[in-house]
N, C-alpha and C positions, 0 to 999 in steps of 0.2 A: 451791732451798732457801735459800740467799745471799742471796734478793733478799729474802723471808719473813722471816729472820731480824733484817733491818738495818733493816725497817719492823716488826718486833715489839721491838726495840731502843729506835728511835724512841719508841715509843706509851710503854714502861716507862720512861724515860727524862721524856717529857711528865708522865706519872702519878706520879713518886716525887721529881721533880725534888732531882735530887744535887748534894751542893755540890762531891763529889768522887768519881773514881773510881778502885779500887782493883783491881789487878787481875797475874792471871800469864799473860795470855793464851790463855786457855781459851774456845775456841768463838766467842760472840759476842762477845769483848772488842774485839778492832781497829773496826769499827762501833761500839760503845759510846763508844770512845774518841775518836775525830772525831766526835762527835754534843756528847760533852762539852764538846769544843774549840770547836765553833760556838754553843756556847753561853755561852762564856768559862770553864768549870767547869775544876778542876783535876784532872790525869791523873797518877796514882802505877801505875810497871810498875812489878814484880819478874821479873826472869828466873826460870828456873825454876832449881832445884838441878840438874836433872839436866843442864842445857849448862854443858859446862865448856869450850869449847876451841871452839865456832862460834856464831854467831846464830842463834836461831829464826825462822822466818817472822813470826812476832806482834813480837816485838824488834825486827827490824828494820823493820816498820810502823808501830809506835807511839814509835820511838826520837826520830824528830825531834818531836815533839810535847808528849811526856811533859814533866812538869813536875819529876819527880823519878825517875828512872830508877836501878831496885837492878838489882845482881847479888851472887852470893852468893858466888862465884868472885872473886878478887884478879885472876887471869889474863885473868878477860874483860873488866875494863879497857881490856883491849887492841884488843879488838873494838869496845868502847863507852867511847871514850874522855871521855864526858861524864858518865857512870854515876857512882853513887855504891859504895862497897862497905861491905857491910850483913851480910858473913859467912852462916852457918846461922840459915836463917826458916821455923821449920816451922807 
């Protein structure tokens, strides 16, 4: 279903061509996001609210990449020392 999704990613991606992509790391985002980067486009993560205190698997995939990396936590700075802190983003 991995392999479906990053060549369904691909095609949306070709079809909608984005100057940027935004994103909390939901499902197809980490593929979305190096499709973007091979294409020079710009990559905006938000962590989620709900990590306060470790890395997601999606964070920590798109971290070195991201062009502007949120967290919404002060603490997880700590984790993502390159992050920006961006408070409560609902």
């Amino acid at each position: 279903m991995f392999s479906f999704n990053i060549l369904k990613s691909f095609y949306i991606f070709l079809k909608e061509k984005p100057d940027v992509i935004i994103t909390t790391g939901a499902h197809t985002a980490v593929p979305m996001c190096y499709i973007a980067k091979l294409f020079g486009k710009k990559v905006i993560y938000i962590e989620s609210f709900a990590k306060t205190k470790s890395a997601s698997l999606s964070g920590r995939l798109i971290y070195p990449i991201a062009d502007l990396f949120v967290v919404q936590w002060e603490k997880m700075l700590e984790v993502y020392p390159k992050a920006v802190y961006g408070g409560s983003i609902f």
